[in-house]
Each structure stands twice: as structure tokens, then as C-alpha cells.
N, C-alpha and C positions, 0 to 999 in steps of 0.2 A: 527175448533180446530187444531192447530199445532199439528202434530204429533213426536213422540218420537224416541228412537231406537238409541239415536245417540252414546251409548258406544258400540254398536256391532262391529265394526273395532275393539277398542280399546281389545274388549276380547278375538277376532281373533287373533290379536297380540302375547296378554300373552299367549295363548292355544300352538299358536307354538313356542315361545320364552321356554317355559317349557316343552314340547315336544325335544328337543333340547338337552336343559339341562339334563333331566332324559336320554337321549340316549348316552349322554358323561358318566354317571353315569354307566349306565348297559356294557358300552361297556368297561368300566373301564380306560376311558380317565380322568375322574375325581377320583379320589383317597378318600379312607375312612379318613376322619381329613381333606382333602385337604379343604384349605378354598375358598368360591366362590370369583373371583374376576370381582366384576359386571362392573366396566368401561370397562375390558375385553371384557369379554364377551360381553357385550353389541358394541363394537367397530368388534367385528367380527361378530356379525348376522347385524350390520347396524342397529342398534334400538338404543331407547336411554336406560338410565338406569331406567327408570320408567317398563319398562313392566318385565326386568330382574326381579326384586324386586318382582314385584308382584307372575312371576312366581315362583321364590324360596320362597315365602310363599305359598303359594298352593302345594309347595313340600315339604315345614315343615312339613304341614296339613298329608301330603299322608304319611308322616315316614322317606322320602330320604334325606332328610336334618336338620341341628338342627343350630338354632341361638343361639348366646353367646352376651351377652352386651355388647353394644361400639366397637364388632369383626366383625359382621357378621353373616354371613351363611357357615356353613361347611357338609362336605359330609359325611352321617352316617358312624360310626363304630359299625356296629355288634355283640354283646358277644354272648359267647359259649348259656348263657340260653335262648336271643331271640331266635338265630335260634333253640334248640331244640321247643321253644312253638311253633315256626312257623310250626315244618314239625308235630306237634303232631296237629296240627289245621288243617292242610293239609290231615291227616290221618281222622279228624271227619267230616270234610266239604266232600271229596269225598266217604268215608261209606256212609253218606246219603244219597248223590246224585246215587252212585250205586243203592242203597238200590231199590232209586224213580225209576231209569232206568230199573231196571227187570222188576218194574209192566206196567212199562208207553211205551216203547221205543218200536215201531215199525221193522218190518223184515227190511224194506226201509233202517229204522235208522241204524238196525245192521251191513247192508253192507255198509251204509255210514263211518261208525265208523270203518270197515275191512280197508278200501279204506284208513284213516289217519293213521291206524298203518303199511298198505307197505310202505307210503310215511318217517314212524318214521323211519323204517328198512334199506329205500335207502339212509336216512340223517345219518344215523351213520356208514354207509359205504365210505360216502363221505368224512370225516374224517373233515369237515366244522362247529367248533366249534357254531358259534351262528347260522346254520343253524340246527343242532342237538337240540340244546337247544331248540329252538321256537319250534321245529317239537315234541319232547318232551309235552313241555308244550300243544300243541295242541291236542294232544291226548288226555291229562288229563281234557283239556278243552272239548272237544267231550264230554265225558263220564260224566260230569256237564251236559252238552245242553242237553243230555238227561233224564234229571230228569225231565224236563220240569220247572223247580224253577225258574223264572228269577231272582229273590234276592239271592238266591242262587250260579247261576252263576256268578253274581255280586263280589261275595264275595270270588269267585275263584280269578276274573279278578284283586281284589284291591289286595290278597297277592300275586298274581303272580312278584307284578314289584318290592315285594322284594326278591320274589325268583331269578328274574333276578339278578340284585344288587347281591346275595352272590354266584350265582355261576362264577359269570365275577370277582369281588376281588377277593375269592381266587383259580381263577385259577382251575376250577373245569374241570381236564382233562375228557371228556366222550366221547366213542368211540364202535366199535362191539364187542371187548373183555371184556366177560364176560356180555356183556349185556344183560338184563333179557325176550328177547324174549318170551322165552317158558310159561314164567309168564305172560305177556303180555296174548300171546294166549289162554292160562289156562282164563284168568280173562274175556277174547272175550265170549270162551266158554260157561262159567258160566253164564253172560247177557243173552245168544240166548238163553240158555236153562230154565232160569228164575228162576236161584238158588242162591235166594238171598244170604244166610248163606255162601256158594263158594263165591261170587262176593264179596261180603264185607272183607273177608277172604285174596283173591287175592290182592285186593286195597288196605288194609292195609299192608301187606308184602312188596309191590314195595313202596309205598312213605315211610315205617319205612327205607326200606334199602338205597332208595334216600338219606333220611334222615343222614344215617351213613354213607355214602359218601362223603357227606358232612362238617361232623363233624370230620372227617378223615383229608379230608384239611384243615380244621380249627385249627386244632391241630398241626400240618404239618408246618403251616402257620406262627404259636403264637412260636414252638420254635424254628423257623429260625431266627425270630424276638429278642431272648431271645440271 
């Protein structure tokens, strides 16, 4: 019996042709409204326009992109009431994951979890914008891994790549001033100690004010535009 398998090149392909594309996005080489231009694009990864295509449907699918008839594919634009749903989603997906982490999370885990927030501390001293940012989000991701949820985690990983997306538009300066360390530490505390009610408390403070940070540039953003 012949055997099968023979679109796996082919998905190899579109996995990095899309991988590609979402990193022009996040890194803000790609523009909100900008429309994709697939012969392009396709003419600089060396691929042809088949795998392009496919990958910007698979990025419709994921939110970073939106097709218009007869136009194309263009790069989301963001309103003021997505990102609030986003960082209030933000706020209920890492409460629970906190929540799961006081009961579940090993001493091991807790110093592995110390260990990502020095490395948070020496990236925003480093004044390295998308290294801050990852290093950021990886803490937050830590503090998921430990709920033990793997759908859960999951569910961090899929709103993360629009959280990337809205802090590379607009320009979301972040740096050690004023940076919420001690909150930070506070919310470390509260895990080791296994206090839920603090830990939930904590986590919702740092992503509400992420959050108004946010919406700060947004605003920022919309009347320079005006």
C-alpha cells in the first residue's frame, strides 16, 4: 500500500511563510489597514504566492489579519473596546491560573518563577524594547505554566500574539521607570505563601494597569491621528 504524507513540505512551508508574516506584524514592519501585498511578499521569502495565501488565512483565522472582497488581506486595526475586552480577559485567564498556582505549584516552581522575574528586571534595564516585552510576557506566561492547565496555558499563548500586535502599533514605550517591581514581588510573595485572595488581588492590579497603559497610547495615538 503506497504510503501518504505528501502535503507535509507543503505545511512546513505555510507554517514559516506565516510565522514571517505575523513577525513583520508584531514588530510593526506591517502596518494596521496596511494591505498585504502577496506577490511581494512572496518574491522576498522566495516562495511562490500559494503558501503566502494560505498563511494569511490561517492569520485571519488567529485575528491579525481581515480579508475585504476583490481587495485582499489587510493588517488588523484595533478599537479602543477590543483592546479593553482583551486586557479584561487577561485579567480573568491569569486570576485562575494564579488561583490554580498557589494550590498546585511546587517550592522548585517558585524559584524557577524568581529566576524569570530577575531576568524581567535586567530586560528593562536594558532599555531593549522587544526584549522587555517577551521577557514581560514570559513571566506572565510562567505564572499560567503553573496552574498546571495545559488549555489554559493555551489560551494565554493564542491572546498573547495580539497582545504583541498592540504594543509594537502603538508604540508602547516600556522601561524601569515606574515599573511595577515591588507589585511584581508582592504577587511572587503571595504564590510562596499560598494566599490565594493576595495572589489573585496582585494579578489583577498589574494586568488592569498594563492594561491602562495601554489605552493611554491608544488615546495618544487616535488624537495625533485626528
Amino acid at each position: 500500500m503506497e504510503q501518504g504524507f505528501h502535503a507535509v513540505p507543503t505545511l512546513t512551508l505555510v507554517t514559516q511563510v506565516k510565522e514571517q508574516i505575523q513577525r513583520a506584524i508584531t514588530n510593526g514592519e506591517l502596518l494596521p489597514n496596511q494591505r498585504l501585498v502577496e506577490g511581494e511578499i512572496a518574491q522576498k521569502l522566495g516562495v511562490s504566492r500559494g503558501p503566502v495565501r494560505e498563511a494569511a488565512r490561517q492569520l485571519e483565522q488567529s485575528g491579525l489579519l481581515i480579508s475585504l472582497p476583490r481587495r485582499g488581506f489587510f493588517v488588523r486595526q484595533f478599537e479602543a473596546r477590543e483592546i479593553e475586552d482583551l486586557y479584561e480577559l487577561r485579567e480573568w485567564i491569569e486570576a485562575a491560573a494564579v488561583e490554580s498556582a498557589v494550590q498546585r505549584a511546587t517550592a522548585d516552581q517558585h524559584q524557577l518563577l524568581r529566576a524569570t522575574h530577575k531576568n524581567l528586571i535586567a530586560r528593562a534595564k536594558s532599555g531593549q524594547q522587544s526584549e522587555l516585552i517577551e521577557a514581560i510576557i514570559e513571566f506572565h506566561r510562567s505564572i499560567c505554566a503553573l496552574s498546571g492547565n495545559a488549555r489554559l496555558l493555551r489560551l494565554f499563548d493564542e491572546m498573547t500574539v495580539e497582545v504583541r500586535q498592540i504594543l509594537s502599533v502603538l508604540g508602547v514605550n516600556l522601561d524601569e521607570t515606574g515599573y511595577p517591581v515591588e507589585a511584581q514581588e508582592s504577587l511572587l510573595d503571595a504564590i510562596e505563601a499560598r494566599d490565594g485572595r493576595r495572589a489573585g488581588k496582585e494579578i489583577r492590579n498589574l494586568v488592569a494597569q498594563a492594561g491602562k497603559e495601554v489605552m493611554h497610547n491608544y488615546r495618544r495615538r487616535q488624537a495625533a491621528a485626528d
